[in-house]
ROKOLMAR-846550 format. One record per residue (C-alpha): residue in one letter; x, y, z; residue number from 1. Coordinates in steps of 0.001 Angstrom, whole numbers. Layout:
<rs>
+---------+---------+---------+---------+-----+
! residuo !       X !       Y !       Z ! num !
+---------+---------+---------+---------+-----+
!       a !       X !       Y !       Z ! NUM !
...
+---------+---------+---------+---------+-----+
</rs>
This chain:
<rs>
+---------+---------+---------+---------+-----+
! residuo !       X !       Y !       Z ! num !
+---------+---------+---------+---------+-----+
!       x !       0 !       0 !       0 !   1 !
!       x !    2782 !    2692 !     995 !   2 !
!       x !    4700 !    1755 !   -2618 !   3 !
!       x !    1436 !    1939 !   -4488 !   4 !
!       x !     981 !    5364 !   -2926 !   5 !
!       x !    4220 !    6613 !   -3304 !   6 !
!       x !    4558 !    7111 !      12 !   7 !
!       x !    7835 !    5167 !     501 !   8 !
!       x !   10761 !    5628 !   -1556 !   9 !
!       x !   12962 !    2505 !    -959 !  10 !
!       x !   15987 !    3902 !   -2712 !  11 !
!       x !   16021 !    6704 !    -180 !  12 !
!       x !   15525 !    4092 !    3011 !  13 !
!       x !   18792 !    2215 !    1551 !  14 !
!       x !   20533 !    5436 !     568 !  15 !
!       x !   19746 !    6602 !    3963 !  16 !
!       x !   22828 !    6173 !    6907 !  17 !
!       x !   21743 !    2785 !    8559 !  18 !
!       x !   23051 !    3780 !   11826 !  19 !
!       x !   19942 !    6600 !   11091 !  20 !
!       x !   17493 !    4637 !   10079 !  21 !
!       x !   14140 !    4511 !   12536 !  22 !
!       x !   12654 !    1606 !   13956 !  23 !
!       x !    9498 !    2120 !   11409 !  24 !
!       x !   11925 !    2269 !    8483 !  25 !
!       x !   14074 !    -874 !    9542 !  26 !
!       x !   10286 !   -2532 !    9592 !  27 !
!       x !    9341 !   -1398 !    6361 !  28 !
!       x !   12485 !   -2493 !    5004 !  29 !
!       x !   11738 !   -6034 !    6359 !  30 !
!       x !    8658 !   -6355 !    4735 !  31 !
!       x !    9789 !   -4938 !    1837 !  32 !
!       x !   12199 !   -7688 !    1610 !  33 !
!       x !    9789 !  -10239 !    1944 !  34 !
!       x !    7171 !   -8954 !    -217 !  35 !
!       x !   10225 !   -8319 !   -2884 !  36 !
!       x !   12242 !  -10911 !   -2415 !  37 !
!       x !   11081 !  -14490 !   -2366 !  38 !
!       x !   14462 !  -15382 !    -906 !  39 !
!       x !   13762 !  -13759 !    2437 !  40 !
!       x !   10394 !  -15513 !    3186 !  41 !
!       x !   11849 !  -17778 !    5372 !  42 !
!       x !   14228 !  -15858 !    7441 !  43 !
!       x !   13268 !  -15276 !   11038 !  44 !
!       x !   12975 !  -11871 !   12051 !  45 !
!       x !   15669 !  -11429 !   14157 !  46 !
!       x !   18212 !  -12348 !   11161 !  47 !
!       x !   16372 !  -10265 !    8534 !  48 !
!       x !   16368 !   -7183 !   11250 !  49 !
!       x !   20561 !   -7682 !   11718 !  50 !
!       x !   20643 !   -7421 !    7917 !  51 !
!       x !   18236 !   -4368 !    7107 !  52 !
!       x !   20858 !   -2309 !    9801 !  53 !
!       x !   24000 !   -3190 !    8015 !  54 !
!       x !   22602 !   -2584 !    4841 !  55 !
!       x !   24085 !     -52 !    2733 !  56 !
!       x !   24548 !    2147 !    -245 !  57 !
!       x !   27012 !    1306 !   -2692 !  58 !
!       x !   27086 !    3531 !   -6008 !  59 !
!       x !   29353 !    1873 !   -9094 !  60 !
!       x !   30025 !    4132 !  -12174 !  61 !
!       x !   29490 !    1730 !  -15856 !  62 !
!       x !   32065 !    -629 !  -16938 !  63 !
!       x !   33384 !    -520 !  -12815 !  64 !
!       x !   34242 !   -4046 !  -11262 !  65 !
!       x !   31768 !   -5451 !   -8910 !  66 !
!       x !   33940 !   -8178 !   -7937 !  67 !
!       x !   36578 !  -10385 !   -9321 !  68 !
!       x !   36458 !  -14207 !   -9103 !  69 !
!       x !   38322 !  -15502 !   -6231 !  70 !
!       x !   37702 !  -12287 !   -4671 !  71 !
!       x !   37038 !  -12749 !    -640 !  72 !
!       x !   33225 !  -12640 !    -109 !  73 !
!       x !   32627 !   -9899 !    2824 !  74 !
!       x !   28951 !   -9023 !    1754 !  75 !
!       x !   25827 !   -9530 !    -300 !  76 !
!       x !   25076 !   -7334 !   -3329 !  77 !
!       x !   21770 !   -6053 !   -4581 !  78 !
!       x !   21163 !   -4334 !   -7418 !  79 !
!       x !   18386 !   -1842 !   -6793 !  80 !
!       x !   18493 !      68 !  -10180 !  81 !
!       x !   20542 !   -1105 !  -13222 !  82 !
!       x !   22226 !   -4117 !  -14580 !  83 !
!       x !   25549 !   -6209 !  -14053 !  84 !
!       x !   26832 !   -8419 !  -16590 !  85 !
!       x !   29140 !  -11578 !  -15253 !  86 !
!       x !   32257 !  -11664 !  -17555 !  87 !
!       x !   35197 !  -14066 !  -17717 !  88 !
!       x !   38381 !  -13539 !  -19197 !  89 !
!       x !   39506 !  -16857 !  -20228 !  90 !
+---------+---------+---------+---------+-----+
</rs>
């Protein structure tokens, strides 16, 4: 209902400090997530909540490098707005 209204822009909720995020917005995010996301159906709560407050903002300019296989993996990725193409170099 808030989306279909306009009345929640979830760009601005990620692009927003998560230390500075309100207890409403780390809900909304939740259920965003859920609604979204199949993949976060089935994650309690607790888990999802530890993940919406470490979530952050991450801008990359075209033809920047994501990642590079055999990279360490530190974090998740998701692509809010845009594309990312998987390349190897073989």
């Amino acid at each position: 209902m808030f989306l279909q209204k306009n009345l929640v822009n979830v760009k601005n909720l990620v692009l927003k400090n998560p230390e500075q995020r309100t207890a409403k917005e780390v809900e909304f995010l939740i259920l965003y997530l859920k609604f979204k996301f199949p993949v976060f159906l089935n994650i309690d709560r607790r888990t999802l909540e530890f993940f919406v407050r470490r979530l952050a903002f991450a801008l990359y300019k075209p033809t920047e490098n994501v990642a590079k296989r055999g990279d360490k993996c530190t974090g998740m990725i998701m692509i809010i707005d845009g594309e990312v193409e998987a390349r190897s170099k073989d």
